[in-house]
N, C-alpha and C positions, 0 to 999 in steps of 0.2 A: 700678576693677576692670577688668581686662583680660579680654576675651570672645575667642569664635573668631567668624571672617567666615565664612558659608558661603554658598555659589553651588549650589543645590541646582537640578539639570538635568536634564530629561527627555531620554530617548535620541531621537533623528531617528524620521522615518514608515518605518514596515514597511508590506508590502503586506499584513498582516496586520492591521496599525490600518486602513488604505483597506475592508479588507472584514468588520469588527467581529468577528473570532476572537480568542477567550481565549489569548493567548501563553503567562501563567505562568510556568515554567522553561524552555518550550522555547525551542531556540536559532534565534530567524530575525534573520537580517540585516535592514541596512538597505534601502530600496529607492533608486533615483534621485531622487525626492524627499528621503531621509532622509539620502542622503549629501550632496545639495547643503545641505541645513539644516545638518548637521555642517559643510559648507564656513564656511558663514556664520557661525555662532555663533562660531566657533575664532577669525575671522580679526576679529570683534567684540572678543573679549577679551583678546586680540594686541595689537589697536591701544589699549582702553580704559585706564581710569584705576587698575582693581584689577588689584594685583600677584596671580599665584596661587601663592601655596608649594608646594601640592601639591594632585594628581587622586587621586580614588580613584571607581573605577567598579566597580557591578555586573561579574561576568567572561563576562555573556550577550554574544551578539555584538552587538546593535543595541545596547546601552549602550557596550561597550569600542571599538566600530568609534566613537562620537560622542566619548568619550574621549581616545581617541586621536590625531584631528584638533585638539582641543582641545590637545593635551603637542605635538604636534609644533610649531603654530604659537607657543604660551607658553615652551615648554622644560622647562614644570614637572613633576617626576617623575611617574609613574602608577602607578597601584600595584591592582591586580585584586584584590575583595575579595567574598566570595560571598556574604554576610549583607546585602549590596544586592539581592540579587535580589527580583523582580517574586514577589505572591503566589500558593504552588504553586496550580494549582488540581485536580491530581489529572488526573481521569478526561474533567473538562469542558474540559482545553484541546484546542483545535485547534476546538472549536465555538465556535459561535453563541451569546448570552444568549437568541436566540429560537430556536434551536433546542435548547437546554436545558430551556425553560419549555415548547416544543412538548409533548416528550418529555416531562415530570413535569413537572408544574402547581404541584404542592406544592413540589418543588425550587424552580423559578423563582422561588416568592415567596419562600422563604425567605431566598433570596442578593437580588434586590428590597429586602426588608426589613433588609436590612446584619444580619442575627441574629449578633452578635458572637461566638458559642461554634459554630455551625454552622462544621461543616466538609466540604469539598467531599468527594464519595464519590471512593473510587481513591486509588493509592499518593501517600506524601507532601502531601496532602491540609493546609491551612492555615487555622486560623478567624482571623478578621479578632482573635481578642484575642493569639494566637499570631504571628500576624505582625506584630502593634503590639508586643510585644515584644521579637522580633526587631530590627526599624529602630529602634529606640528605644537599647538598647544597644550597636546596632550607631556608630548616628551621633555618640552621646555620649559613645561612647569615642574615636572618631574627634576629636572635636572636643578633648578630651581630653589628646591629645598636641601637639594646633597652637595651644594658646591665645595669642592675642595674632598671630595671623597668618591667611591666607584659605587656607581650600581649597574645594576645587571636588570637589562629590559627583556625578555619572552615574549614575543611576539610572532609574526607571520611573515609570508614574504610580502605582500604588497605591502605593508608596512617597510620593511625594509628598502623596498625599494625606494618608496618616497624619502626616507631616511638619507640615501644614497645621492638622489636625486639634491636634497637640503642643502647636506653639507657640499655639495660640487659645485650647487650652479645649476645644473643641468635642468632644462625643460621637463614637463610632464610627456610631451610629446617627442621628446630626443630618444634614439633607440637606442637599448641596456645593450650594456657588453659586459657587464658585471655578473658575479655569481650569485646567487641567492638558496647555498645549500643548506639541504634540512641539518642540522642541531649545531650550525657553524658559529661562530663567535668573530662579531663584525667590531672594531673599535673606534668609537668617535671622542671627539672633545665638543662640550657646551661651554662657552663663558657665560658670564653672568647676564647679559646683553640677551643672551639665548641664538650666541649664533654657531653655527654644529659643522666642523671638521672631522676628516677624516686622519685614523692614525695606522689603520690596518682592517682589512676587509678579505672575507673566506676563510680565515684560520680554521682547518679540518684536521690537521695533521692525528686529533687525540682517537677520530676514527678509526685511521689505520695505527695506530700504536700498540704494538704488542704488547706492551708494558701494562696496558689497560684492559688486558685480556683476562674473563674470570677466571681463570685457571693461574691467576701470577700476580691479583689482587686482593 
């Protein structure tokens, strides 16, 4: 049976992940951290062993800007798709999780306690069961059309984590012990069915690799 290969990536560091604000929809860029991790990753699976058919990335700028590095250095087409995006969170992006639970107690535990049907107050507002089916037909149909060949997804991390979540089994409400670092390269398989394993999750190693360093590429 022939499956899809997927290289499921979280976008580079915003100065928004440095100082723990809810992004959600909004558009922030990479920062100078983010875009050297985009340097690295791109130029990791440039040189590596897996061919990529095709990018498709979130159309936020911290996903498309890691994306992008990634198509320029592979060649392989990119293709902006918005059912990647990160989950809305309404009213509470641009804050704090402690400055959320600050302000309403009750709130904070509620999103704490992953409540699958809770959905964040303020416009386009997303419960964690709503946006699991979002990414869930977003990536399945994706994989969908590539079976038997890799693509490479740019996305977020609560996308990943549902990702993670998919392929395991695991509850909405079961606690992560997984990693979900910025510009990392997470591996699954799709069959045609659309059902999503895991083959390798975290690969960071091209961060620290010296070999990737501008001064020796």
């Amino acid at each position: 049976m022939e499956v899809t290969r997927i290289l499921a990536i979280r976008h580079g560091e915003t100065a928004w992940n440095v100082d723990g604000r809810i992004q959600g929809h909004l558009d922030i860029a990479l920062n100078d951290a983010g875009r050297e991790q985009a340097r690295r990753l791109a130029l990791a699976l440039a040189q590596g062993t897996e061919t990529i058919d095709r990018i498709y990335s979130s159309d936020l700028a911290r996903a498309l800007q890691t994306a992008q590095a990634v198509a320029d250095a592979t060649g392989a087409p990119l293709t902006a798709n918005t059912a990647l995006r990160e989950r809305c969170f309404g009213a509470l992006q641009g804050r704090s999780f402690a400055e959320v639970a600050a302000a309403d107690p009750e709130l904070g535990e509620r999103w704490r306690r992953r409540q699958p049907d809770w959905v964040p107050p303020g416009p386009g507002g997303e419960s964690l069961l709503l946006f699991q089916e979002r990414i869930a037909l977003a990536v399945r149909g994706l994989a969908a059309e590539s079976i038997g060949k890799t693509i490479a997804i740019v996305t977020h991390g609560g996308v990943l984590d549902l990702l993670y979540r998919l392929a395991t089994g695991l509850g909405l409400q079961d606690a992560r012990s997984w990693q979900l670092g910025n510009a990392a390269v997470n591996r699954l398989l799709c069959t045609p069915e659309g059902s999503l394993s895991l083959i390798g999750w975290a690969d960071d190693g091209h961060l620290e690799d010296e070999s990737l360093d501008e001064n020796t590429s």
